[in-house]
C-alpha positions in Angstrom: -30.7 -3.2 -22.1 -30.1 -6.6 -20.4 -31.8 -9.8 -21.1 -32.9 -12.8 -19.0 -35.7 -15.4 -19.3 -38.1 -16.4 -16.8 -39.9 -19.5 -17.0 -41.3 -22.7 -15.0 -38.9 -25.4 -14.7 -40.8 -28.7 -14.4 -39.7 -32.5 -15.1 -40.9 -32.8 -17.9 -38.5 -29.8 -19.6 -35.3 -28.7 -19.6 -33.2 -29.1 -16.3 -31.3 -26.7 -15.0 -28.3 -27.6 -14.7 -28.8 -27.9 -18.5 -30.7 -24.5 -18.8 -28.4 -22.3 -16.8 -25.2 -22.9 -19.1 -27.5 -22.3 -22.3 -28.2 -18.7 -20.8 -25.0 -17.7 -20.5 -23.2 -19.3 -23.7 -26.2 -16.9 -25.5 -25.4 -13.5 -23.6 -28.5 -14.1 -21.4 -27.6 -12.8 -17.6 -30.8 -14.0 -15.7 -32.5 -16.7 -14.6 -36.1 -16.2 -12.4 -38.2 -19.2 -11.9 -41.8 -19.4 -11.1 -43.2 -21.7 -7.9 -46.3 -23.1 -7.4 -45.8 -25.4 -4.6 -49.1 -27.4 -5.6 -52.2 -26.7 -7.6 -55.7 -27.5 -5.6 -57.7 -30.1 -7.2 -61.0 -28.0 -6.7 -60.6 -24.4 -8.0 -62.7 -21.7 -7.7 -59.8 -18.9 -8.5 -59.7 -17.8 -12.0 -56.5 -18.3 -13.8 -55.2 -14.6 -14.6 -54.5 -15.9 -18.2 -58.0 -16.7 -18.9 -58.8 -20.4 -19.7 -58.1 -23.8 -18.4 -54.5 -23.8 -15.7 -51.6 -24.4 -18.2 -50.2 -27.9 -17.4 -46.8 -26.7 -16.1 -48.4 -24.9 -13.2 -48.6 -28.5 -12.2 -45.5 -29.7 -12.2 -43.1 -27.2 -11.2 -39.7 -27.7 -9.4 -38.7 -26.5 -6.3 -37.0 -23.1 -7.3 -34.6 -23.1 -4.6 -33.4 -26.5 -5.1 -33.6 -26.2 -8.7 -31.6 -22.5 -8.4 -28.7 -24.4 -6.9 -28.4 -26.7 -10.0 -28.0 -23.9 -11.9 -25.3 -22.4 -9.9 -23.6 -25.6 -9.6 -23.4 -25.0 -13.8 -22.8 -21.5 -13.6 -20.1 -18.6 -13.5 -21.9 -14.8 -14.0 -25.8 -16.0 -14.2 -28.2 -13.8 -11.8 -30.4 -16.7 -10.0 -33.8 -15.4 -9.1 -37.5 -16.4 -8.1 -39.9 -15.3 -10.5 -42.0 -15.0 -8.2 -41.6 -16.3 -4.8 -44.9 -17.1 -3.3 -44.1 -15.3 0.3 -47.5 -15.4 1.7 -47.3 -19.5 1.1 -43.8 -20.0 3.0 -41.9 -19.7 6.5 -40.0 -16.7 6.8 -36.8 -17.8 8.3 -36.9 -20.9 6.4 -36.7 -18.6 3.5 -34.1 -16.4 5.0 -32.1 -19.4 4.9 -32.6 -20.7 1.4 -32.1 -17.2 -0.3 -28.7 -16.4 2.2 -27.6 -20.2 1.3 -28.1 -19.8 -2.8 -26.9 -16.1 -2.7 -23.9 -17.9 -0.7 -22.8 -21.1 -3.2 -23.5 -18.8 -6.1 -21.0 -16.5 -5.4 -23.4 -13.5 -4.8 -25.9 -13.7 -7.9 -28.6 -14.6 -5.5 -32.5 -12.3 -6.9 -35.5 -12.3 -4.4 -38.3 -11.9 -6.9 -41.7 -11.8 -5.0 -45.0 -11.5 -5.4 -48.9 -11.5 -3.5 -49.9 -14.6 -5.9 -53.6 -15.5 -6.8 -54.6 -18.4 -6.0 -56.5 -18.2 -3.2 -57.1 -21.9 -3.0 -53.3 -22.7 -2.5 -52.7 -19.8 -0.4 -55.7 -21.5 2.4 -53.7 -24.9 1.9 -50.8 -23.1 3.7 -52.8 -21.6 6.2 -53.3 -18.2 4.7 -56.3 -16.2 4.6 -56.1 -14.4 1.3 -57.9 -11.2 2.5 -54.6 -10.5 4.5 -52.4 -11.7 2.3 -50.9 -8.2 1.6 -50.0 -7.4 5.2 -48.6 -10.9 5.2 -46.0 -10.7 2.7 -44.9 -7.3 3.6 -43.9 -8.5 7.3 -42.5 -11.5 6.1 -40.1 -9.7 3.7 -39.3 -7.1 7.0 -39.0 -10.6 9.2 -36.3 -11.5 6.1 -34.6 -8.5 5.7 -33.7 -8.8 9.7 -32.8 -12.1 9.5 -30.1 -11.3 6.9 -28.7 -8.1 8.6 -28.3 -8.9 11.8 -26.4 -11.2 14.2 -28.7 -11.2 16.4 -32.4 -10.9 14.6 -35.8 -10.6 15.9 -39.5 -9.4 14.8 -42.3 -8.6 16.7 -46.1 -8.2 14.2 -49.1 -9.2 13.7 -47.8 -12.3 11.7 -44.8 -13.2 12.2 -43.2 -12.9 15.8 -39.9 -14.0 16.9 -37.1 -13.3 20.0 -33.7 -12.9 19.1 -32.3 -15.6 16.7 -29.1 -16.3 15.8 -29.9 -17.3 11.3 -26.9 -18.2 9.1 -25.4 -18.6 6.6 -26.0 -14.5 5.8 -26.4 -13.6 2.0 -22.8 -12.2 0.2 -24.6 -9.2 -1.3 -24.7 -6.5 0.8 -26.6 -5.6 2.5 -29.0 -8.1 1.3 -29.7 -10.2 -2.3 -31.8 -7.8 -4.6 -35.4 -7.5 -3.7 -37.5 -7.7 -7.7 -41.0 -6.5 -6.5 -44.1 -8.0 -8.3 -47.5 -6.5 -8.5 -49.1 -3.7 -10.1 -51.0 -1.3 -7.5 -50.1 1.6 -5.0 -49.2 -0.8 -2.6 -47.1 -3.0 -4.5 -45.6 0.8 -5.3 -45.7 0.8 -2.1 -43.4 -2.4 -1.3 -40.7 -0.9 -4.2 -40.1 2.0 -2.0 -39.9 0.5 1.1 -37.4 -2.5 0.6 -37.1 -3.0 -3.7 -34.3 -2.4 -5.6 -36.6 -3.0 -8.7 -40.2 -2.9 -9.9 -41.1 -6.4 -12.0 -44.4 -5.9 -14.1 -45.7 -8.6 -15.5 -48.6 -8.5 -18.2 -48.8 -4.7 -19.1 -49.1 -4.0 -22.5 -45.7 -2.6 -23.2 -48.0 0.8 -25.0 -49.3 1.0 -21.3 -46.1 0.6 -19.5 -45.3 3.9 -19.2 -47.3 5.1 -17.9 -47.8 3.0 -15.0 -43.5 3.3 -14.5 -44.8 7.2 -14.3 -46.8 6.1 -11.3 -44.6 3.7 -9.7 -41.6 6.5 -10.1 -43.9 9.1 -8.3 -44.4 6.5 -5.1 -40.7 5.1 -5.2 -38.5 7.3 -6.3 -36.2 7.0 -9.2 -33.9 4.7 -7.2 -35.7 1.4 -8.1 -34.9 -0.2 -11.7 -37.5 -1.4 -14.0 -37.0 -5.2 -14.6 -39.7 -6.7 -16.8 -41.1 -9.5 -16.6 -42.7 -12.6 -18.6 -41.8 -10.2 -21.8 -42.8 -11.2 -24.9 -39.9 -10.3 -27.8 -41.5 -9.1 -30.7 -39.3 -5.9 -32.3 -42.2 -3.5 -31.4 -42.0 -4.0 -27.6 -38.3 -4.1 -27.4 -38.1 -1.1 -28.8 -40.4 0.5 -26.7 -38.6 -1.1 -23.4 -35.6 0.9 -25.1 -36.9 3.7 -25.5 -38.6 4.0 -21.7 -35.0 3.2 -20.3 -36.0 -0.7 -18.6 -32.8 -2.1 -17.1 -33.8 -5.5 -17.9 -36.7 -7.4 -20.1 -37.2 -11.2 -18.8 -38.3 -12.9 -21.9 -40.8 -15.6 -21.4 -39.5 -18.7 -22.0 -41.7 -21.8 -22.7 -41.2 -25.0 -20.7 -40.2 -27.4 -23.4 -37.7 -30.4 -23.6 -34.2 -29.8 -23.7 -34.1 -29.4 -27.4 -36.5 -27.4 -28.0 -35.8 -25.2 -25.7 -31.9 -24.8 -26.7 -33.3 -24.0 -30.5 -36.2 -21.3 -28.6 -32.8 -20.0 -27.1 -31.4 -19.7 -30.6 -34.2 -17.7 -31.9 -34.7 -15.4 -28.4 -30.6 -14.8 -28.7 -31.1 -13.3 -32.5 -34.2 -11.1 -32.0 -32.3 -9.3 -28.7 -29.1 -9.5 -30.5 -29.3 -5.4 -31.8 -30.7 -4.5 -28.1 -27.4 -5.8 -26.4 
């Protein structure tokens, strides 16, 4: 079983350019980074967590931009969104950031993306929520073109474009990794069509097997199991063993550097026996 962390990068934690070279000196081989792109002053969405919006949905960096600091500092560490917010952003402006990190990174590139739920930020960007799922799936189709071919265009209900020529393309081939998010028949859905891995987040891991049984029966036995926001307490790593997940993502608190680097200490030990 692999190991990675995901966690929101903000300015008032660790950087990363700091972060990424902590990963890897500790055995850890991913990094996936939430976005929030702002946080509406008036709310009516419910946070999924249950209470008041944690402060560093606030205040997170620009994953892209904060991505390519962490390559910069970097040799072997898989650079991912945790999750990209694809229903809040421009399609081939995305294209582009993905193919250009995937490029300066050597290839270590992760497209982690996700429906998201607030429905408040989504309207800011001129999304109605109620679509939202037919949204991101032709986006991530408009995407996937733009990365294969020389000459790319899409024609749906959203997104429509003529031939364009869109470089730089991604190393990986034929595209970066595509980590679905979601836990439903059509996020099943999405992990067949165009994922190389299902991410759940927030399923009791007693409960996570059965719902891989269900994903498996929509998408196959091709996609990997990637989880995500883990917790990394002995009794869910060993049942993420024992159900075969590629990879656990262990939830990693945004925290000042030090802080972090001695929460890096302590996640290194627990997974040490897993490795």
């Amino acid at each position: 079983m692999k190991f990675g962390v995901s966690t929101f990068l903000t300015d008032e934690g660790i950087g990363p350019a700091a972060l990424g070279p902590a990963l890897e000196e500790r055995g850890f081989d991913a990094l996936l980074l939430a976005e929030h792109t702002h946080i509406p002053a008036s709310r009516e969405t419910p946070y999924p967590g249950g209470g008041d919006l944690p402060r560093m949905y606030y205040r997170t960096l620009d994953p892209f931009v904060a991505l390519g600091a962490a390559a910069a500092a970097t040799r072997e560490l898989l650079l991912g969104t945790g999750i990209a917010l694809v229903v809040q952003r421009d399609p081939i402006i995305t294209a582009k950031e993905v193919a250009t990190l995937d490029l300066i990174s050597g290839g270590r590139a992760v497209f982690g993306v996700g429906a998201g739920w607030n429905r408040e930020e989504m309207r800011n960007h001129g999304t109605d929520p109620a679509v939202r799922g037919r949204l991101m799936d032709e986006r991530i189709r408009a995407i996937i073109e733009l990365w294969t071919k020389d000459e790319a265009e899409f024609h749906g209900d959203f997104v429509d474009f003529d031939p364009v020529y869109c470089w730089p393309k991604p190393v990986q081939l034929p595209h970066p990794p595509i980590w679905v998010g979601g836990d439903s028949e059509r996020a099943f859905g999405r992990v067949a069509e165009f994922g190389s891995a299902w991410m759940p987040s927030g399923i009791p891991p007693k409960e996570l097997g059965t719902r891989i049984e269900q994903m498996r029966k929509t998408a196959g036995d091709r996609p990997a199991v990637v989880v995500y926001a883990a917790g990394h307490d002995r009794e869910s790593l060993d049942i993420y063993a024992e159900l075969g997940v590629e990879r656990v993502l262990l939830y990693l608190p945004t925290l000042p550097e030090d802080e972090t680097l001695r929460t890096l200490d302590d996640l290194a030990e627990v997974t040490s026996d897993y490795r």
